[in-house]
PLY file of the C-alpha trace (Angstrom):
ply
format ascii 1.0
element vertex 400
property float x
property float y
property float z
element edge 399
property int vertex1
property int vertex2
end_header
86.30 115.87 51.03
88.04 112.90 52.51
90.70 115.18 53.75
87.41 116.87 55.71
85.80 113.88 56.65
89.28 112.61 58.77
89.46 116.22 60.04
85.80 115.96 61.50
87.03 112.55 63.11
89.56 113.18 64.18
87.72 116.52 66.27
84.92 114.04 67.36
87.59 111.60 68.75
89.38 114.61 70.73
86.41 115.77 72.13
84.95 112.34 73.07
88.69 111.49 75.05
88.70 115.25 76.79
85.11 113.72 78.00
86.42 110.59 78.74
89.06 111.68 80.91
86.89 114.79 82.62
84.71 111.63 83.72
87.48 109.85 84.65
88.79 112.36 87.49
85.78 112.88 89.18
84.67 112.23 92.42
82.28 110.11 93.24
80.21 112.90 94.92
81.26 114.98 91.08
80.04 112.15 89.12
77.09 112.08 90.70
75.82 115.74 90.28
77.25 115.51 86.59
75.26 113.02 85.86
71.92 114.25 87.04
72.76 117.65 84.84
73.33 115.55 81.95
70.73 113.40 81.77
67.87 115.75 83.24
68.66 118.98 82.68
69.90 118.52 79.44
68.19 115.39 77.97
64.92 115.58 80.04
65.77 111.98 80.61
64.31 110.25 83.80
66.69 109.32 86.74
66.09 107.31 89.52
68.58 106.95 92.52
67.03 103.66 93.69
69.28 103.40 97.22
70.19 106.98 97.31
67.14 107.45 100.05
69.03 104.64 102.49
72.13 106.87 102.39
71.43 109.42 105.67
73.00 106.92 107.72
74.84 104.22 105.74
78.59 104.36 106.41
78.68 104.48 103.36
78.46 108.01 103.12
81.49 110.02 104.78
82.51 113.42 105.86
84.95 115.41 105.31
87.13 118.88 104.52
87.45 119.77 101.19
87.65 122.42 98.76
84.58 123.07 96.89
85.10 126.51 96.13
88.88 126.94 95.15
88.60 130.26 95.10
92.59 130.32 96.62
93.33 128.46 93.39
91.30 130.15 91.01
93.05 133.50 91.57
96.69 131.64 91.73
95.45 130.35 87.89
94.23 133.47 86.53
97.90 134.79 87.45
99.63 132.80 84.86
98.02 135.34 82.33
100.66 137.53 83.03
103.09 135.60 82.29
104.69 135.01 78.76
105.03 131.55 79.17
104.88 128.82 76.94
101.25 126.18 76.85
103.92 123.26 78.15
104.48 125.33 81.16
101.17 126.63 81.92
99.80 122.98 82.01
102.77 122.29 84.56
102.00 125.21 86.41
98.32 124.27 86.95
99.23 120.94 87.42
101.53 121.95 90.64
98.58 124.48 91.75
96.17 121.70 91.67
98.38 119.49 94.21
98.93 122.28 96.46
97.30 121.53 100.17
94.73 123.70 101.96
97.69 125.28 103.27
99.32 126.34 100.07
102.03 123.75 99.95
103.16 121.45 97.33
102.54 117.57 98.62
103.66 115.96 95.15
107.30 115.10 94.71
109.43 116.82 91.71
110.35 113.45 90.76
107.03 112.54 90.57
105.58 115.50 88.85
108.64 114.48 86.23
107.06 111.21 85.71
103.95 111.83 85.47
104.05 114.89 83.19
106.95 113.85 81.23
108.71 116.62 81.75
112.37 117.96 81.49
114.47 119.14 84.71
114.32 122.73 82.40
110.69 122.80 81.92
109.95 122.04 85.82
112.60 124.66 86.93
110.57 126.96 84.71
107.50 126.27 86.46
108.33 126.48 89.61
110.33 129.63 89.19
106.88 131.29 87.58
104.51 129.47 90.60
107.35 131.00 93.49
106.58 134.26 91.74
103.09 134.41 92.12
100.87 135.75 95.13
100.79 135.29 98.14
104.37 134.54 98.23
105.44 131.21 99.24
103.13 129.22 97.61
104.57 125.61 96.16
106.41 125.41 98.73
107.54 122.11 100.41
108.24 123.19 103.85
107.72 125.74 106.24
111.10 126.82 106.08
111.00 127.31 102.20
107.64 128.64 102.61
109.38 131.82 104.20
112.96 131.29 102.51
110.58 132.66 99.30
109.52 135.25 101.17
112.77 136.88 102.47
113.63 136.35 98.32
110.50 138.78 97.66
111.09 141.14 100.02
114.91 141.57 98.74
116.61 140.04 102.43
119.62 138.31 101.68
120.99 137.50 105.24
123.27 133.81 104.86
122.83 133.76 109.00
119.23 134.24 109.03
118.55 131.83 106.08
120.52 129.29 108.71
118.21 130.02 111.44
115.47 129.33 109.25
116.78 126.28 108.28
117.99 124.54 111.48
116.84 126.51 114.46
112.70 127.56 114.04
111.78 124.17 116.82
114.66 126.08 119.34
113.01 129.46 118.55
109.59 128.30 119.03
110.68 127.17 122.54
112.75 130.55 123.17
115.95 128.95 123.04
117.67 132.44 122.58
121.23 131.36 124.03
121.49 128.05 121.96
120.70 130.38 119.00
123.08 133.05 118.97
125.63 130.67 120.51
125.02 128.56 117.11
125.22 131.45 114.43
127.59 133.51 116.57
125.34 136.80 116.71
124.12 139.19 119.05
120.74 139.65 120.86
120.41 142.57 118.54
120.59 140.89 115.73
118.32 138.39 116.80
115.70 140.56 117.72
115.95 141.50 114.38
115.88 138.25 112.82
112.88 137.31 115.06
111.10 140.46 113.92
111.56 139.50 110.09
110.57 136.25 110.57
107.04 137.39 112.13
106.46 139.77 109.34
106.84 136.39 107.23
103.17 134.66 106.56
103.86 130.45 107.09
100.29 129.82 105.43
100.09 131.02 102.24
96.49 130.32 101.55
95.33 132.65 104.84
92.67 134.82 104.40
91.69 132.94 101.04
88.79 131.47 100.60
89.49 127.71 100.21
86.72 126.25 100.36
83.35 124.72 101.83
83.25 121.08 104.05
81.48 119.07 101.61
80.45 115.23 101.29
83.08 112.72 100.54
81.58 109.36 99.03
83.92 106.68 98.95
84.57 105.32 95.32
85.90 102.02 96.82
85.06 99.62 99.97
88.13 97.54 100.94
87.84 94.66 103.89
90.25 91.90 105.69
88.51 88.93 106.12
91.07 86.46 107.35
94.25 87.33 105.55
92.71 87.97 102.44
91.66 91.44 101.09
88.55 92.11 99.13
86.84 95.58 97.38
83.56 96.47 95.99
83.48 99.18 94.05
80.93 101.29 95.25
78.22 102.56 92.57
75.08 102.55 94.64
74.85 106.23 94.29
75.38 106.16 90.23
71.40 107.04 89.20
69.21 104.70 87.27
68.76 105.80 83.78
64.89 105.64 82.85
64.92 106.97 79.24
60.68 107.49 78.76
61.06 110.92 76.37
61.55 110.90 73.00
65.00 112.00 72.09
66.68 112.00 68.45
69.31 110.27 67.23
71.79 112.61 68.20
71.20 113.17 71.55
70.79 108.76 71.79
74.21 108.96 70.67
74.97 111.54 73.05
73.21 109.86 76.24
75.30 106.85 74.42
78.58 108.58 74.86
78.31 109.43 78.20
77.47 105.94 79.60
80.65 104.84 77.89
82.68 107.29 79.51
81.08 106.16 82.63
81.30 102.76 82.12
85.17 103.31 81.11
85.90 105.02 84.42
84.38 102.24 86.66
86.63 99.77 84.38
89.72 101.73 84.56
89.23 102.62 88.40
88.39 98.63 89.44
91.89 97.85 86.87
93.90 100.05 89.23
92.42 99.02 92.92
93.14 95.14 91.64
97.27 96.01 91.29
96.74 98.22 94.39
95.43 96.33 97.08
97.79 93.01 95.55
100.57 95.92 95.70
99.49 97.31 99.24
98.33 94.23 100.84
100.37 94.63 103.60
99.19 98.24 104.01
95.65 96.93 104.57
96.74 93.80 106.48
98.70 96.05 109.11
96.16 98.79 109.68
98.29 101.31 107.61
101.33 101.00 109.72
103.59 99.25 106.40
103.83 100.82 102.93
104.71 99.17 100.09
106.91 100.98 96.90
104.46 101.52 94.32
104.91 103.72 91.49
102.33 105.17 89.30
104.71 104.77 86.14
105.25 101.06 86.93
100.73 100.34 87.16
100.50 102.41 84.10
103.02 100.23 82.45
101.22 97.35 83.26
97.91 98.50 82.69
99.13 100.23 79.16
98.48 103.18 80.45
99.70 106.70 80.08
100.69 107.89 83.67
98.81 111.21 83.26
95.63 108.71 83.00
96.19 106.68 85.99
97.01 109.77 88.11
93.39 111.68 86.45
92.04 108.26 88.01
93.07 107.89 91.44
92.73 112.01 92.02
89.86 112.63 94.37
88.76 108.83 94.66
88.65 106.97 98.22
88.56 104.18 99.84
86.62 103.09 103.33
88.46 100.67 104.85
87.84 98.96 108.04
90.65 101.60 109.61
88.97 104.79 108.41
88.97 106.75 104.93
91.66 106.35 102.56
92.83 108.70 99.93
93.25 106.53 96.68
96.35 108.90 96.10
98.14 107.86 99.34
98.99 104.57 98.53
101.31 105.34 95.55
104.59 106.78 96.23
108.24 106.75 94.69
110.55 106.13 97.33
111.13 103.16 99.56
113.86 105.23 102.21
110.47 106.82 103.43
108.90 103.77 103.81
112.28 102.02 105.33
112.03 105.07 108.55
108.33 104.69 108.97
109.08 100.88 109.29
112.09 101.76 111.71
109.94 104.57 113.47
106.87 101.90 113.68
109.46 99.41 115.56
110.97 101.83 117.72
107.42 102.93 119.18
105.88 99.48 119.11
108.85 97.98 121.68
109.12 101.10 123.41
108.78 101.28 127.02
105.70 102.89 127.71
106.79 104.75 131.64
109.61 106.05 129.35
108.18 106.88 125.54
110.46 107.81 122.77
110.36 111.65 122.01
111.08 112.79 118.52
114.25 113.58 119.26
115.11 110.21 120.57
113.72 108.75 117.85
116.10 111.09 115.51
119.15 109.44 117.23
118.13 106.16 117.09
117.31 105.95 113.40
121.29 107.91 113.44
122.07 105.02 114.92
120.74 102.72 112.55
122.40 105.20 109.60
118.97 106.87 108.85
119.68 110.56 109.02
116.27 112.93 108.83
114.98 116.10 110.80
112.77 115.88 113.65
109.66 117.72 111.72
110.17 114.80 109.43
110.15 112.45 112.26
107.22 114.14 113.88
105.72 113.84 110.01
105.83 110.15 109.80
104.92 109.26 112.92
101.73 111.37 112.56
101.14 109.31 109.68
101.56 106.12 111.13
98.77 107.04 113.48
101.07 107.31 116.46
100.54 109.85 119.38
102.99 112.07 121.08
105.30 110.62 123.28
103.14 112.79 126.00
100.02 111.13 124.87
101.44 107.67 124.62
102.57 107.58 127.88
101.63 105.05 130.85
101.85 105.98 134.40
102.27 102.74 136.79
0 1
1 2
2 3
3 4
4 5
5 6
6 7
7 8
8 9
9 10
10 11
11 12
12 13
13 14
14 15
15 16
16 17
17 18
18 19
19 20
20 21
21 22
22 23
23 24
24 25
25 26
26 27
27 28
28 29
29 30
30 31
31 32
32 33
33 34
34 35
35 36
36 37
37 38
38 39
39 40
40 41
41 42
42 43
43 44
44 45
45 46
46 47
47 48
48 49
49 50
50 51
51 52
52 53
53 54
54 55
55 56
56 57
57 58
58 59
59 60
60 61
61 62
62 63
63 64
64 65
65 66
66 67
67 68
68 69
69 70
70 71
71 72
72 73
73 74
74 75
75 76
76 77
77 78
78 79
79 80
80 81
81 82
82 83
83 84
84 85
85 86
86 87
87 88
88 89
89 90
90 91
91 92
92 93
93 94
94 95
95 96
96 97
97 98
98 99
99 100
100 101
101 102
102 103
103 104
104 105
105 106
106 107
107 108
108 109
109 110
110 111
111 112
112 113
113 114
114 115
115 116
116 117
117 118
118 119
119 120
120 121
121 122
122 123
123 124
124 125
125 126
126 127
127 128
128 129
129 130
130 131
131 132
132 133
133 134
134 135
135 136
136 137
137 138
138 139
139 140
140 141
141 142
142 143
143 144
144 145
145 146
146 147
147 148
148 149
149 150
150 151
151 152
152 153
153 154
154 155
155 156
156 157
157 158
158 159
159 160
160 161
161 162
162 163
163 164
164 165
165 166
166 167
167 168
168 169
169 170
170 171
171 172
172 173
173 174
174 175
175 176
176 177
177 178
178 179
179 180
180 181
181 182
182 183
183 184
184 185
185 186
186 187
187 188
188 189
189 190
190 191
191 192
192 193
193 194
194 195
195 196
196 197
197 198
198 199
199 200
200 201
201 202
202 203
203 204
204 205
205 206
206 207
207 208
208 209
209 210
210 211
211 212
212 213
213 214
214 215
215 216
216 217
217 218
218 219
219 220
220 221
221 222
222 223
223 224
224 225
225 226
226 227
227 228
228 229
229 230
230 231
231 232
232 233
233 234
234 235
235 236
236 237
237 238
238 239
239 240
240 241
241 242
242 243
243 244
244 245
245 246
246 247
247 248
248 249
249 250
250 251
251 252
252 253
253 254
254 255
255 256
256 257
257 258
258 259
259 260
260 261
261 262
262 263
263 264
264 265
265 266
266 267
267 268
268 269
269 270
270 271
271 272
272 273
273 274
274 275
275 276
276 277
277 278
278 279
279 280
280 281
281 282
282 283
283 284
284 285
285 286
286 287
287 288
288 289
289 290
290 291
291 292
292 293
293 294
294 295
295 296
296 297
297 298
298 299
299 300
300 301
301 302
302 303
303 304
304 305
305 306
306 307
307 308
308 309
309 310
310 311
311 312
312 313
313 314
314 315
315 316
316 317
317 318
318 319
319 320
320 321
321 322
322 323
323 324
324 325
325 326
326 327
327 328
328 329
329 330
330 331
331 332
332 333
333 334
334 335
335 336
336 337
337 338
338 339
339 340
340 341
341 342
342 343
343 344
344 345
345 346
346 347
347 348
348 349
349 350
350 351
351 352
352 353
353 354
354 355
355 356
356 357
357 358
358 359
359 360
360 361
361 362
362 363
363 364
364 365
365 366
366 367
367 368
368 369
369 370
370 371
371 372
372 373
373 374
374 375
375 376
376 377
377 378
378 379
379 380
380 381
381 382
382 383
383 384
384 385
385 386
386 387
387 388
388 389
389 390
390 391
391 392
392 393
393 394
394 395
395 396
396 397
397 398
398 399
């Protein structure tokens, strides 16, 4: 009986973390609907959105792409069926097709996949050998040139010289650099033809002809602002419904209804926990207008915060922040490496003193961060300075 009893606790416990931690990952906009399913359709309790009507246009409420219909990542799931693979590595497996991009590439790190799943160098080889095996080929990919490096795999192609091309020569075959390219890899214009011809037959977005999803809202969980040199939040739950209970209800649904509003209450607590280290983490992120990134790790806040770092990365999935410089994803602002941070600080210098009749291409900006012992590719280049907020050199450009 007592042996029962603990049994039947322990179940109740499990069940009320999973709901715990579903509530904890949603989006605002997720939250929202949950919440009126809950507590109408299921309770026939009474909800009130008091400010919801002021909404239509409050900046409050943004817009955006996203997938509301994974339908791309549904059918990449229900692949891992056919595998004979072990619960550890179907969790990492869904955890690495739930960070892919619209595009069907991976955006989260190795390392950090490692630190926040716990997992061995083994187990994430095993994962990723099982997701580079499922279709379309080429998902979980990184790059656009390991994107189609899969795909040669697949199709049985095992050319050293063309694998090189794909490598270090796709921005010279995109501008029809022929010459420069055979000269390179020491091969003939029949060869390649050839190589140009397998390369087309390659697809460099997985996810085409998927259905990805629908444009839907995105609500902003968080509202950060500079005033002076200080930076403040609000945590945004003007769209959380008023909860009118007027129906009778027994005691177990009460302790239902109960339940819930914990897990609610928990995920505001948790989320406001987080912003605090954040935004004293990534002040000068704010302070600069995005152009300066602090290190900050999501094993180091969970560490503080006594945390799990599965937790803290279920709480900042999906959440936002509207700052005086746009919409911010939550996720953004956490990262594992300061050398990325160290060329968008060098790239941000280079552009800001550059002369503006004369702009710094990519290219020149590749040499000049050689110069300063920074060695990285010019997509990588072109990467960061896209995310700095920069223009092409074109576009920056000022005719006297």
């Amino acid at each position: 009986m007592i042996l029962e009893q603990k049994l039947n606790q322990s179940l109740k416990l499990s069940q009320s973390m999973k709901m715990s931690l579903n509530i904890l990952e949603m989006s605002m906009l997720n939250l929202n609907n949950f919440m009126k399913n809950e507590f109408s359709n299921k309770f026939g309790v009474e909800v009130n959105y008091s400010k919801q009507e002021t909404y239509n246009d409050d900046d409050r409420l943004e817009f955006s792409f996203s997938n509301e219909e994974e339908n791309f990542f549904q059918i990449l799931e229900e692949q891992l069926s056919y595998f004979n693979i072990s619960k550890k590595i179907k969790d990492i497996c869904i955890f690495i097709i739930n960070n892919l991009n619209a595009k069907g590439y991976l955006e989260i790190s190795k390392v950090e996949i490692k630190d926040i799943l716990s997992t061995s160098d083994r187990e994430l080889e095993e994962a990723f050998n099982i997701i580079h095996n499922l279709e379309p080929y080429g998902v979980g990919a990184y790059s656009l040139e390991e994107c189609l490096k899969i795909q040669l795999e697949k199709k049985n192609i095992i050319d050293k010289k063309l694998n090189l091309l794909i490598d270090n020569f796709l921005y010279p075959l995109a501008d029809k650099k022929y010459n420069l390219i055979k000269d390179k890899l020491n091969i003939d214009e029949t060869t390649l033809t050839e190589y140009i011809d397998i390369i087309k037959s390659l697809n460099p977005i997985p996810s085409r002809g998927y259905n990805i999803g629908k444009i839907r809202k995105i609500i902003p969980d968080i509202f950060v602002k500079q005033i002076n040199n200080e930076i403040t939040y609000e945590i945004n739950q003007d769209l959380i419904p008023q909860i009118n209970i007027k129906n009778n209800i027994n005691d177990k649904e009460y302790k239902k209804l109960n339940e819930i509003i914990h897990c609610i209450e928990k995920r505001f607590q948790t989320l406001e926990k987080i912003i605090k280290i954040v935004l004293r983490e990534q002040k000068d992120f704010f302070i600069t207008k995005g152009k300066k990134m602090n290190v900050l790790k999501i094993s180091e806040l969970a560490s503080e915060l006594n945390l799990s770092s599965s937790t803290v990365s279920r709480a900042i999935k999906e959440k936002y922040i509207k700052s005086d410089f746009g919409i911010i994803s939550l996720r953004k602002l956490f990262n594992l490496s300061s050398t990325i941070f160290l060329c968008q600080e060098k790239i941000a210098e280079y552009i800001e003193n550059e002369d503006r009749e004369k702009p710094y291409s990519d290219q020149d900006i590749v040499k000049l961060l050689e110069n300063d012992g920074i060695k990285i590719a010019r997509r990588t280049v072109s990467k960061y300075r896209i995310d700095l907020g920069y223009k092409s050199s074109s576009e920056r450009k000022i005719s006297l």
